[in-house]
LODOLUM-393676 format. One record per residue: residue in three letters; x, y, z of N, C-alpha, C in turn. Coordinates in pm, whole numbers, plus 50000, padded with zeros to 5 digits. Atoms other than C-alpha are relative to their C-alpha. Example, Ala and Ser with C-alpha at 12.3 -4.5 7.8 and 13.67 -1.06 7.14 Angstrom:
2
ALA500894988150000512304955050780500905012050000
SER499184988149994513674989450714499235010950073
# end
This chain:
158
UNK500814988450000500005000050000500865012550000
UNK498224991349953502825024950146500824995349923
UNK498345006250062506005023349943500685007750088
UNK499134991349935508475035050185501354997849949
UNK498855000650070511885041050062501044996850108
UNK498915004249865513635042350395499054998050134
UNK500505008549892511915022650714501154997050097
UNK498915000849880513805029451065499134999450065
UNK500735001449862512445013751377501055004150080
UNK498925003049896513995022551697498924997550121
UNK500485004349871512625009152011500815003250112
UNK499374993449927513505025552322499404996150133
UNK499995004449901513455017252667498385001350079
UNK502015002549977509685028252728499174996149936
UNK501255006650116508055014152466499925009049900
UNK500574986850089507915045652252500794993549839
UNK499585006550132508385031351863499515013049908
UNK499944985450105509345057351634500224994049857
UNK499735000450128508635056451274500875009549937
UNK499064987650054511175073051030499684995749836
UNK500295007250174509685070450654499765010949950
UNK500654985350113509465100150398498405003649972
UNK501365004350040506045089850299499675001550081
UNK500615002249870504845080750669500495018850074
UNK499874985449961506455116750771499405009449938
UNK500404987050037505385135050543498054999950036
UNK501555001649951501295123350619500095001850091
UNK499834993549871502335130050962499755011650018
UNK499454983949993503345165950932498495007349922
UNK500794993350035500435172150725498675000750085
UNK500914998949884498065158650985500355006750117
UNK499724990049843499795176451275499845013049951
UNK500684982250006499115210551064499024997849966
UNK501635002050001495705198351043499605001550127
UNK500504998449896495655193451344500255009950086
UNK499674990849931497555222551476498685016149929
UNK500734989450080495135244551196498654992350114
UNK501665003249975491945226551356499975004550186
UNK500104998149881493415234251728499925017250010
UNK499814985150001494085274951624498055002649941
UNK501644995350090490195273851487499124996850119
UNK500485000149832489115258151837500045010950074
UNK499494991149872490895283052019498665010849936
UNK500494986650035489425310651789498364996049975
UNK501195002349987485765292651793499735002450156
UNK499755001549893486505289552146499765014750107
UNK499234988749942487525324552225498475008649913
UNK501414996650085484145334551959498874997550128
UNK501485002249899481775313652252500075008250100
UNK499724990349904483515333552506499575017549998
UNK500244987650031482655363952346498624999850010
UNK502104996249999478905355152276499794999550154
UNK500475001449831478555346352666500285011750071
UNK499984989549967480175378152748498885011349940
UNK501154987050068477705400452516498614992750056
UNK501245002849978475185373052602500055006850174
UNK499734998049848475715383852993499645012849988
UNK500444991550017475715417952894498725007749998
UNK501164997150021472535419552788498984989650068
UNK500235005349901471255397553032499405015950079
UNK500094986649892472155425253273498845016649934
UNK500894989850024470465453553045498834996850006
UNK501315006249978467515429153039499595009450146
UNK500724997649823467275430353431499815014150028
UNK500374987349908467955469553468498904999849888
UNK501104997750055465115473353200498774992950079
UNK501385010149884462805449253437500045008050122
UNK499894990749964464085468953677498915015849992
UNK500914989250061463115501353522498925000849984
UNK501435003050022460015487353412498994995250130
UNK500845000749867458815479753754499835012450062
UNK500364984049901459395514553913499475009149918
UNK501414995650086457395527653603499174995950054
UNK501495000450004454925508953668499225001250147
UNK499884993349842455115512854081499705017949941
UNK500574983049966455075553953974498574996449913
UNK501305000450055452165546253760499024999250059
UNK500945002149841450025529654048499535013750037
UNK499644988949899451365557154224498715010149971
UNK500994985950020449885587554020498494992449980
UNK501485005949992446825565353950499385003450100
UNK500655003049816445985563554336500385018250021
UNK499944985649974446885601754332498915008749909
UNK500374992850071444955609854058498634997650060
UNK500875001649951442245590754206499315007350119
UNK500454991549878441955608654493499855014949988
UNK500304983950038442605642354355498664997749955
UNK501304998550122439235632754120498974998350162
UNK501124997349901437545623254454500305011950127
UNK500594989649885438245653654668499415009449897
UNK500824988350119437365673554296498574998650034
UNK501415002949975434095657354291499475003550169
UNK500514994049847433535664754718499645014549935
UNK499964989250017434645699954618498855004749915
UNK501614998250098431985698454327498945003650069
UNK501475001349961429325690154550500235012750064
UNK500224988849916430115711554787499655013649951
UNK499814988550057430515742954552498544998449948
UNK501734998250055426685733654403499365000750073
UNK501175002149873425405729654764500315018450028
UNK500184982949984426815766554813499645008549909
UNK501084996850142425415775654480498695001950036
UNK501374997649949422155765654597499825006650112
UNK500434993549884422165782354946500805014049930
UNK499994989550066423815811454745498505006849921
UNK500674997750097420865813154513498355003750102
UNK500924999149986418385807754778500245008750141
UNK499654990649921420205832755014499595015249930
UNK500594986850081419425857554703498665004850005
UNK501485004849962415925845354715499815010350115
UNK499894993949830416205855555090499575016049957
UNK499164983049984417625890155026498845007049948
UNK500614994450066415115898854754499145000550057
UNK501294999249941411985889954952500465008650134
UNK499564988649863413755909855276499835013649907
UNK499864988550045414445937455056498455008849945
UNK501134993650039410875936354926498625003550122
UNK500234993649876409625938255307500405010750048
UNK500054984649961411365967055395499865011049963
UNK500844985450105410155987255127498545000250036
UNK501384995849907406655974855260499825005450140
UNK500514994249900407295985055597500205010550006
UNK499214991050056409126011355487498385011349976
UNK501014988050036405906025255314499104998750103
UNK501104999449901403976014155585500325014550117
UNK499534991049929406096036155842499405012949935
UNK499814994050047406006065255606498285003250027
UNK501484998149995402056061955600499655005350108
UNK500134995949799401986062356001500555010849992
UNK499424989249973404206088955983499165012049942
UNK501204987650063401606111555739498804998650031
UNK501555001249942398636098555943500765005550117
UNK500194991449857400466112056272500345012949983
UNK499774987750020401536144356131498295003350010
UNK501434994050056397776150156003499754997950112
UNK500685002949873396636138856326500125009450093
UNK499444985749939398936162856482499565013049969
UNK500274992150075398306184656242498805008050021
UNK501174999349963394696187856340499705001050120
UNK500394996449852395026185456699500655013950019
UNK499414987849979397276216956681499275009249919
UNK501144992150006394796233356455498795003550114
UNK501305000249868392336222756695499675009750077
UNK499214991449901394146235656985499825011149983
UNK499744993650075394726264256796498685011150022
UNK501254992150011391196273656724499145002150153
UNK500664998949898389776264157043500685005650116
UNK499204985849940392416287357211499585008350008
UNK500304987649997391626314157048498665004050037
UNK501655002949953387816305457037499895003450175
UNK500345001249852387946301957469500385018750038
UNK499334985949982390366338757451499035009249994
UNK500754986250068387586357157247498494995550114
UNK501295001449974384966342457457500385006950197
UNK499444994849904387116355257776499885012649975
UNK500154986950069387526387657638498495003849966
UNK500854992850004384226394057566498904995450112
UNK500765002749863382916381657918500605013150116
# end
């Protein structure tokens, strides 16, 4: 099969049997840079997985602070929710309240107008009393007046 031209055994005290053949060396040499080419392609496949596990790790980690992140979004979210909520229910209190003083505004006006339209009636009522006690006066001091002079002239000519 092999033609070897030169065939040297040596046998050596451990067992180690060394071939020495042109032919047999030279298929040697070509498999040991096969094999030294297939160990530099390991390394550098090798040294490639190392790299993806480092970028894969990487982003791992940006994963988590984004989960991270994405939780204390959604914690402030809650948050203003439950703030907003409550602002909307003291708005709405405030609502009511502001239509309940609306209405006692409106029916405080009410009030005012019917007061205001009483003291213009008593108002004229006074005013009436007041020109029925003048005249009244008015007449008793005529009266007076006449029946003064009337009693004077009736003195005087007694």
């Amino acid at each position: 099969m092999f033609q070897t031209t030169h065939t040297l055994i040596y046998i050596s005290h451990t067992s180690t049997i060394t071939i020495i053949s042109s032919k047999l060396l030279h298929l040697y040499n070509e498999l040991l840079n096969k094999y030294a080419k297939l160990q530099i392609d390991f390394k550098d496949l090798n040294s490639t997985y190392h790299e993806l596990l480092n970028n894969q790790s990487t982003l791992l980690n940006n994963y988590i602070q984004l989960l991270e992140g994405y939780s204390m979004l959604n914690l402030t979210t809650h948050e203003l929710l439950s703030n907003y909520s409550t602002l909307l229910s003291g708005y709405s209190q405030l609502l009511e309240r502001y239509n309940a003083l609306n209405t006692t505004y409106q029916d405080y006006s009410e009030l005012q107008a019917n007061y205001t339209s009483l003291l213009l009636e008593h108002t004229q009522n006074i005013r009436s009393l007041i020109y029925v006690f003048i005249a009244t006066t008015t007449i008793f001091l005529i009266a007076a007046a006449y029946l003064s002079t009337h009693a004077h002239r009736k003195a005087s000519r007694s």
